[in-house]
The first five atom37 places (N, CA, C, CB, O) and aatype in JSON, in Angstrom:
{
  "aatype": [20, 20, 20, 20, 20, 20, 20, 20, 20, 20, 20, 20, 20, 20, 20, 20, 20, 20, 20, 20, 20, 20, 20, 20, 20, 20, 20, 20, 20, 20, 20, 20, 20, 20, 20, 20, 20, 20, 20, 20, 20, 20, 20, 20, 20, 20, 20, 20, 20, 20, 20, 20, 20, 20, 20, 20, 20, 20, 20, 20, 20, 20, 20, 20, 20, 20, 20, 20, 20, 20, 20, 20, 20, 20, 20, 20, 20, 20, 20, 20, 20, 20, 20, 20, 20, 20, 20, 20],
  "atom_mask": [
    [1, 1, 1, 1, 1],
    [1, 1, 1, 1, 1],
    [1, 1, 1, 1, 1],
    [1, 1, 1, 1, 1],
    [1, 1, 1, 1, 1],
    [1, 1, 1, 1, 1],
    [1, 1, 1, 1, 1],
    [1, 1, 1, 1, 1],
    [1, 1, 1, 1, 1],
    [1, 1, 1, 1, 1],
    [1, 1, 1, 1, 1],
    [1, 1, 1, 1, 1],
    [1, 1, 1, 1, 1],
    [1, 1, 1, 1, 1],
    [1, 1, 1, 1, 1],
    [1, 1, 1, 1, 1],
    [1, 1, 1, 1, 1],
    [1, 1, 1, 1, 1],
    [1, 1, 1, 1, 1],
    [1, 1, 1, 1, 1],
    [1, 1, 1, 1, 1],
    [1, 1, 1, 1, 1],
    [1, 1, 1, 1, 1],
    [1, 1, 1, 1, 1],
    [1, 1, 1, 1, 1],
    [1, 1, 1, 1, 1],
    [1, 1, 1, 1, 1],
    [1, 1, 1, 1, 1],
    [1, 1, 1, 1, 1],
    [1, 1, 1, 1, 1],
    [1, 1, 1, 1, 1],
    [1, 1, 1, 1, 1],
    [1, 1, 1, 1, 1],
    [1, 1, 1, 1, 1],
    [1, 1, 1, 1, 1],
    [1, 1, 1, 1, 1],
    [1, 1, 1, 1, 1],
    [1, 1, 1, 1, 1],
    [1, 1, 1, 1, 1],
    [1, 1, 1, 1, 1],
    [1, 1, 1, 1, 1],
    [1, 1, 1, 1, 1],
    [1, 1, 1, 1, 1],
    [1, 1, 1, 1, 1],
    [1, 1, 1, 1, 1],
    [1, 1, 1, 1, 1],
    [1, 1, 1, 1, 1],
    [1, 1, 1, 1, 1],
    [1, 1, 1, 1, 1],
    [1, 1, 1, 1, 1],
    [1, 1, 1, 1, 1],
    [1, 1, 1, 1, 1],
    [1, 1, 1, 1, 1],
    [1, 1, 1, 1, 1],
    [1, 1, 1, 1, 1],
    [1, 1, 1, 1, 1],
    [1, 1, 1, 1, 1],
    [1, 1, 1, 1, 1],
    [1, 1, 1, 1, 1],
    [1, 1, 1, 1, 1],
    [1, 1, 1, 1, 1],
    [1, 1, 1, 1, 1],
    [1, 1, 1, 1, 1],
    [1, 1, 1, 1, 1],
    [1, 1, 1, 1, 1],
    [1, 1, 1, 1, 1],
    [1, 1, 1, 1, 1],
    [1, 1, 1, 1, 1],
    [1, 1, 1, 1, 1],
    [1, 1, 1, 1, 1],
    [1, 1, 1, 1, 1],
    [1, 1, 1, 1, 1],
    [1, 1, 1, 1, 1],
    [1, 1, 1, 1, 1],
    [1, 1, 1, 1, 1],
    [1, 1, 1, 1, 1],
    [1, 1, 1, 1, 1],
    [1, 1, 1, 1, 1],
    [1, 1, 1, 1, 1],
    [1, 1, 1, 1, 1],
    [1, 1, 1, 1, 1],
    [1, 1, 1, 1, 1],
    [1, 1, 1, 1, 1],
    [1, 1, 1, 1, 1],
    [1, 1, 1, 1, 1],
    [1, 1, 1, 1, 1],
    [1, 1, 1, 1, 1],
    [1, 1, 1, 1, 1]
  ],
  "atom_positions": [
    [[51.87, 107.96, 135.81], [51.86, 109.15, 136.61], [52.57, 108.93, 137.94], [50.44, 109.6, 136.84], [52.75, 107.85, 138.5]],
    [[52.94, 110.14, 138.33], [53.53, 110.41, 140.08], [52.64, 109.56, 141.05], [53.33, 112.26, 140.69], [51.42, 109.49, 140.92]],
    [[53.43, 108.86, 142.14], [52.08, 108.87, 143.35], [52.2, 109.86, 143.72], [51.95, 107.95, 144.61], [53.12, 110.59, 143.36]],
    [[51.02, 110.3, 144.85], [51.0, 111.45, 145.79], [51.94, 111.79, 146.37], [50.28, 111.39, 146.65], [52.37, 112.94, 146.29]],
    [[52.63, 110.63, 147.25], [53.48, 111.04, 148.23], [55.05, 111.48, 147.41], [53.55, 109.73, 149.38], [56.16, 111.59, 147.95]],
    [[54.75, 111.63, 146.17], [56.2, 112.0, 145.29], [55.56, 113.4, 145.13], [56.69, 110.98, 143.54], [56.12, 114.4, 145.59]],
    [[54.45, 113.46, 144.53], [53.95, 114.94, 144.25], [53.93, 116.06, 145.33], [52.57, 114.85, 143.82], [54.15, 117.24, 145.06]],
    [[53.56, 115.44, 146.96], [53.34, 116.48, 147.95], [55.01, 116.64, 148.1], [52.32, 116.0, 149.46], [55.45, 117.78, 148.2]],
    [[56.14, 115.24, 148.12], [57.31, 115.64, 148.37], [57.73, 117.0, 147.8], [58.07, 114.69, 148.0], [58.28, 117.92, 148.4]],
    [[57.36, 116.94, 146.53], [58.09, 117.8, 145.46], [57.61, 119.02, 145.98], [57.74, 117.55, 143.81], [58.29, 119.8, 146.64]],
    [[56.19, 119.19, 145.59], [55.91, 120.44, 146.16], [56.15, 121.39, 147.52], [54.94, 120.34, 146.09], [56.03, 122.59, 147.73]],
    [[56.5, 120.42, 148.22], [56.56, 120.91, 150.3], [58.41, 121.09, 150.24], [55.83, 118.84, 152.04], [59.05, 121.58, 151.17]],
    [[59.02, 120.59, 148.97], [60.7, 120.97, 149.18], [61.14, 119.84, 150.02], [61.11, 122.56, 150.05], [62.31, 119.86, 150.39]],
    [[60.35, 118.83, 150.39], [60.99, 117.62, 150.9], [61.22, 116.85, 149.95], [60.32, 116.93, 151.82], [60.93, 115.85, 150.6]],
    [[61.48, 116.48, 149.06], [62.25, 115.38, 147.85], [63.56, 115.25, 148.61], [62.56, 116.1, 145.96], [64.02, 116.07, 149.42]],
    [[64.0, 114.29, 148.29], [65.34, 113.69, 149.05], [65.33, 113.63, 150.13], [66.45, 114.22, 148.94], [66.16, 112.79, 150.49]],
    [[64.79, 114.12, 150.99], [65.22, 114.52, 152.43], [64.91, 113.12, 153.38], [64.25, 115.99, 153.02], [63.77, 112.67, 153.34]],
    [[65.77, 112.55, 154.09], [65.41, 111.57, 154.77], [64.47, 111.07, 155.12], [65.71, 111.57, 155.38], [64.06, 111.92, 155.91]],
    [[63.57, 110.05, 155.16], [62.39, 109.71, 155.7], [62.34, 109.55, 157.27], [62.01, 108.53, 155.06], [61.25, 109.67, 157.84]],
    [[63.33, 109.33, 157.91], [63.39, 109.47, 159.31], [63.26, 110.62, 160.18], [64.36, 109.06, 159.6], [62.89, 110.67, 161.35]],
    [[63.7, 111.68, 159.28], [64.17, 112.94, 159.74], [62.52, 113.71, 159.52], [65.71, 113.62, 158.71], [62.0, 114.36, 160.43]],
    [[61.78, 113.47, 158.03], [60.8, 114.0, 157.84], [59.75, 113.18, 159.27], [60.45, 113.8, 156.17], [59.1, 113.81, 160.11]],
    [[59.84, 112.22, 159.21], [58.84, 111.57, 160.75], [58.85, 112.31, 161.89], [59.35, 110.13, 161.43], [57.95, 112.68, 162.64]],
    [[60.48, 112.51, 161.87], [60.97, 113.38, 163.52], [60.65, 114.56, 163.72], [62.46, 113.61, 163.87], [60.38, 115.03, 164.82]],
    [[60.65, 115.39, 162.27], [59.63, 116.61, 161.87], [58.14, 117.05, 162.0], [59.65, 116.64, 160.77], [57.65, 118.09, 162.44]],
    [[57.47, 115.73, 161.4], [56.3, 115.54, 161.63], [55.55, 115.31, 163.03], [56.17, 114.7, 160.93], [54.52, 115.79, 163.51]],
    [[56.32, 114.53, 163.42], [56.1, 114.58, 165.1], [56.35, 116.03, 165.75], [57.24, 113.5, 165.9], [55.39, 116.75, 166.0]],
    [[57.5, 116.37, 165.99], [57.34, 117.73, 166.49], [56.42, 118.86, 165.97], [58.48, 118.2, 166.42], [56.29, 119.89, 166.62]],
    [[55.92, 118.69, 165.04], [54.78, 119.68, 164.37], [53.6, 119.35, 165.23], [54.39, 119.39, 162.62], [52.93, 120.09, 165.95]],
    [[53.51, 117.99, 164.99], [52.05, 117.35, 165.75], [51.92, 117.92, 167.58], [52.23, 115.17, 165.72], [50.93, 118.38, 168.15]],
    [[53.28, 117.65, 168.13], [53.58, 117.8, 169.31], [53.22, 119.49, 169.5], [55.08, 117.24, 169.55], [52.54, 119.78, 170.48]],
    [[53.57, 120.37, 168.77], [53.52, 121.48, 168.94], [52.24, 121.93, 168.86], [54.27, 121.99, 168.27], [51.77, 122.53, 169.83]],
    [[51.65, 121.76, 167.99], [50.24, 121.77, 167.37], [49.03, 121.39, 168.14], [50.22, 120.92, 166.28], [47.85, 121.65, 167.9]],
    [[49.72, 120.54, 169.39], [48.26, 119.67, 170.15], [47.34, 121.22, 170.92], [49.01, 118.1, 171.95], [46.12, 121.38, 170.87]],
    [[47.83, 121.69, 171.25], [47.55, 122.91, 172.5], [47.36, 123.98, 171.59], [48.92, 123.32, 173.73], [48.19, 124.49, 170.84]],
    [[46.16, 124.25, 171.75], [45.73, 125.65, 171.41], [46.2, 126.67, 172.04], [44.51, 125.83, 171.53], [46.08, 126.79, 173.26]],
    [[46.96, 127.76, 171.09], [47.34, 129.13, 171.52], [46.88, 130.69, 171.54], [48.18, 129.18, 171.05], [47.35, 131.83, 171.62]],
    [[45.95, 130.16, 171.44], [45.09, 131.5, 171.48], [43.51, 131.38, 171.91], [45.13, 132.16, 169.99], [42.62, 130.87, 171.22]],
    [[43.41, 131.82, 172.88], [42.54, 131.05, 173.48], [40.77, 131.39, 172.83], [42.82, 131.38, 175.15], [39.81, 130.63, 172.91]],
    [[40.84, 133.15, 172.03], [39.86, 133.82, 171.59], [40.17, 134.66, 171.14], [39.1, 134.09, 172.18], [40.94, 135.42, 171.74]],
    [[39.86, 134.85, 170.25], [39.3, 135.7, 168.82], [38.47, 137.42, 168.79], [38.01, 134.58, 168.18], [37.35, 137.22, 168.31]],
    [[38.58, 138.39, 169.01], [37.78, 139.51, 168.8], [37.89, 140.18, 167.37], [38.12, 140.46, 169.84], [38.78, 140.96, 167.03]],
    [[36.51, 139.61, 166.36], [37.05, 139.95, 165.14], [36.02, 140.99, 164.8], [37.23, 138.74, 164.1], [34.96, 140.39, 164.6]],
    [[35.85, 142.42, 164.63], [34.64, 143.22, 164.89], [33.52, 143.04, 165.95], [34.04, 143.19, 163.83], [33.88, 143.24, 167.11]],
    [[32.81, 142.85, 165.84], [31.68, 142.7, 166.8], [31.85, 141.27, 167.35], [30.19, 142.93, 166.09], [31.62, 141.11, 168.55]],
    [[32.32, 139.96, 166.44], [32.29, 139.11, 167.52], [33.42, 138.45, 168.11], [31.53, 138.27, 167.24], [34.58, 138.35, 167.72]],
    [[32.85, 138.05, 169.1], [34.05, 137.06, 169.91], [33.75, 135.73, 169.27], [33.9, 136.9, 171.81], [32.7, 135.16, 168.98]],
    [[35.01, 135.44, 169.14], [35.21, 133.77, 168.42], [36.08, 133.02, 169.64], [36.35, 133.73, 166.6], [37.09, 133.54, 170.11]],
    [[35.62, 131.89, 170.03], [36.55, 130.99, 170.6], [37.51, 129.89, 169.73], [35.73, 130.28, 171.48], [37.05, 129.01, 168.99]],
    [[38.51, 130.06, 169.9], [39.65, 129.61, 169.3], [39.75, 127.88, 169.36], [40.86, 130.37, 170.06], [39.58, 127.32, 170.45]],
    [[39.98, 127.18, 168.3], [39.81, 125.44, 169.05], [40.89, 125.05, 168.58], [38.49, 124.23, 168.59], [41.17, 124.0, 169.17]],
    [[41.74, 125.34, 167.77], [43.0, 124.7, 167.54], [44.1, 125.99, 167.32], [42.85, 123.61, 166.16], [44.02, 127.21, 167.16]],
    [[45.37, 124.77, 167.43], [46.47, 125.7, 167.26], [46.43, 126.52, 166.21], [47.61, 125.11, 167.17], [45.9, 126.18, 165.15]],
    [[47.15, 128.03, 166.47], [47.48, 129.07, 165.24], [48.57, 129.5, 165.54], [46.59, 130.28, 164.96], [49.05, 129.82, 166.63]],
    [[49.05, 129.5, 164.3], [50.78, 130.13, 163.8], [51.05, 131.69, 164.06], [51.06, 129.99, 161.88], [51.27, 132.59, 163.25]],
    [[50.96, 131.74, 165.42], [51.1, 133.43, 164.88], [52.58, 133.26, 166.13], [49.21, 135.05, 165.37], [52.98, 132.21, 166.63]],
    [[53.13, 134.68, 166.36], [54.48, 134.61, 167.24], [54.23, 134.19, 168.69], [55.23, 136.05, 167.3], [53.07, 133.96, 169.05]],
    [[55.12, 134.08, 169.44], [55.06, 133.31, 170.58], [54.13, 134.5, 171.72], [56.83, 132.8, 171.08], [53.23, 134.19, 172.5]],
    [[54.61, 135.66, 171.53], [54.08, 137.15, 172.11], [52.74, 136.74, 172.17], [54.32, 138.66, 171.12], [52.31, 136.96, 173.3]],
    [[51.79, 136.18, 171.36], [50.92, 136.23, 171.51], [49.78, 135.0, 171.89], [50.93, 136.83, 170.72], [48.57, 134.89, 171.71]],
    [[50.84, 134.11, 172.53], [50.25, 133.11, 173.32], [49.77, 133.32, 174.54], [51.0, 132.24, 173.45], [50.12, 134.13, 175.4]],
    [[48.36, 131.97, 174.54], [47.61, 132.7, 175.75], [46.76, 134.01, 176.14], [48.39, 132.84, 176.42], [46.31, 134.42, 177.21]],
    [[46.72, 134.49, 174.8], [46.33, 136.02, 175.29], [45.16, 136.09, 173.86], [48.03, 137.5, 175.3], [45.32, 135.44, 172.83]],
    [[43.97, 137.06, 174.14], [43.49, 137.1, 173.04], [43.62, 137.66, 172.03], [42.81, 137.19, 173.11], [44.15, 138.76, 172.19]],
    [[43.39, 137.42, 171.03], [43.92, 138.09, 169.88], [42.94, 139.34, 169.22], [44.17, 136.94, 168.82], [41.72, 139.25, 169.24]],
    [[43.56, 140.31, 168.73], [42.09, 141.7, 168.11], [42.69, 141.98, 166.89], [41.83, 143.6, 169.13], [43.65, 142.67, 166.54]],
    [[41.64, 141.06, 166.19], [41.84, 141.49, 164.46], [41.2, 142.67, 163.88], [41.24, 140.39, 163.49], [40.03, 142.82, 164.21]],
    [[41.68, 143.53, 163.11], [40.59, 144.63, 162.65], [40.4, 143.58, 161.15], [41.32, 146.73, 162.39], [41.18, 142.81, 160.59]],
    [[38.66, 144.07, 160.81], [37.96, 143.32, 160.1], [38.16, 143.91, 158.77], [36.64, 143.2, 160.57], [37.6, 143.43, 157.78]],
    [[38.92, 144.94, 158.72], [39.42, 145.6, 157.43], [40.29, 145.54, 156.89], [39.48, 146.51, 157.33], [40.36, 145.63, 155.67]],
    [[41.16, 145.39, 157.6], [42.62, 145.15, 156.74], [43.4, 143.62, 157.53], [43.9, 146.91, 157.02], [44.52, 143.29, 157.15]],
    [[42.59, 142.71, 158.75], [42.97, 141.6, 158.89], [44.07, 141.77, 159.6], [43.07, 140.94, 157.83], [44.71, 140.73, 159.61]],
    [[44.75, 142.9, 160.41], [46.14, 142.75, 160.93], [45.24, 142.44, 161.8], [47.4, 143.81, 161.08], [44.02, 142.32, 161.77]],
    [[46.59, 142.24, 163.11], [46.25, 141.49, 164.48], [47.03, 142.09, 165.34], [46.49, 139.96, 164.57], [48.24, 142.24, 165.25]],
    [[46.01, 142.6, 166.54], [46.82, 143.24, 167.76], [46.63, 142.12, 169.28], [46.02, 145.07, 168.1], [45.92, 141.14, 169.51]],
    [[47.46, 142.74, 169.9], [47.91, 141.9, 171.87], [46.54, 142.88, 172.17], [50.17, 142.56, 173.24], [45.57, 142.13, 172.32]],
    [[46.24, 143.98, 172.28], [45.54, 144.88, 173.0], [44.37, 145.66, 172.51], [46.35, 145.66, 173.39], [44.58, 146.29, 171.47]],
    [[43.41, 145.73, 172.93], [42.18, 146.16, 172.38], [42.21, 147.83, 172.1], [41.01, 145.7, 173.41], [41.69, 148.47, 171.19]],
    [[42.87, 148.21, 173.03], [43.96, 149.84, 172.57], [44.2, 150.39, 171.5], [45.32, 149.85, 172.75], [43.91, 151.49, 171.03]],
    [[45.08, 149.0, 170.94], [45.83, 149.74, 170.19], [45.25, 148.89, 168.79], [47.55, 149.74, 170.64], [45.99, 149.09, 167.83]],
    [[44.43, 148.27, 168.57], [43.02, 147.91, 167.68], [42.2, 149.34, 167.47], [41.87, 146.69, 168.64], [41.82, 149.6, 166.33]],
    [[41.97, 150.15, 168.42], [41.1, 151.13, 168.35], [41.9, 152.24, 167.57], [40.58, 151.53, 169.76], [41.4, 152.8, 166.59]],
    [[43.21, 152.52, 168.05], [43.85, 153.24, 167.73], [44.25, 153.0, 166.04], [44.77, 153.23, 168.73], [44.28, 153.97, 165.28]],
    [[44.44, 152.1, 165.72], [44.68, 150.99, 164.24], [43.42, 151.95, 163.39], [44.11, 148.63, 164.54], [43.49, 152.66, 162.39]],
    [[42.26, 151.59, 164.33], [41.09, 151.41, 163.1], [41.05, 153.14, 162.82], [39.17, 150.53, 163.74], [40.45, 153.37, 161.76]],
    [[41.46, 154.2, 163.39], [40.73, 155.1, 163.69], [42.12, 155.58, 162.61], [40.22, 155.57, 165.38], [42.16, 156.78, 162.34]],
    [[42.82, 155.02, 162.22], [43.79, 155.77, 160.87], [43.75, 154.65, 160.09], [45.6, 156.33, 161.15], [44.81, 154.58, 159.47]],
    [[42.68, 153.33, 159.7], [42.6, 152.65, 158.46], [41.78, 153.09, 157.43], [42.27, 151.48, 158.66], [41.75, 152.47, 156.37]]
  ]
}
């Protein structure tokens, strides 16, 4: 059988790809990743505090985030969350 590190290659689209280059990758992920970007969470009724990094666009760094609990999108402003829910 495969080892792992042939199987995750294959699957992640890294096969072939340099091993130096995947490190230099990996590092900048890590580097990016240290700092939490979002500092809290308003997901219906509760507030969640945020502890690690999340992938969402840069717009919404630093700032809290307002998920509606129904359909999971994500707004900058508690506004326009209200406005969202009131035609979901």
């Amino acid at each position: 059988g495969a080892d792992v590190s042939t199987v995750v290659s294959t699957m992640t689209g890294t096969a072939g790809m340099d091993p130096t280059l995947m490190e230099r990758l990996e590092a900048e992920r890590e580097e990016i990743t240290k700092v939490k970007n979002i500092p809290s969470i308003q997901f219906g009724r509760w507030d969640i505090e945020a502890w690690y990094y999340s992938p969402f666009p840069d717009m919404f760094s630093g700032h809290r985030l307002y998920i509606c609990e129904y359909t999971l999108k994500y707004f900058l402003r508690a506004s326009t969350l209200l406005k969202h829910k009131q035609e979901c």
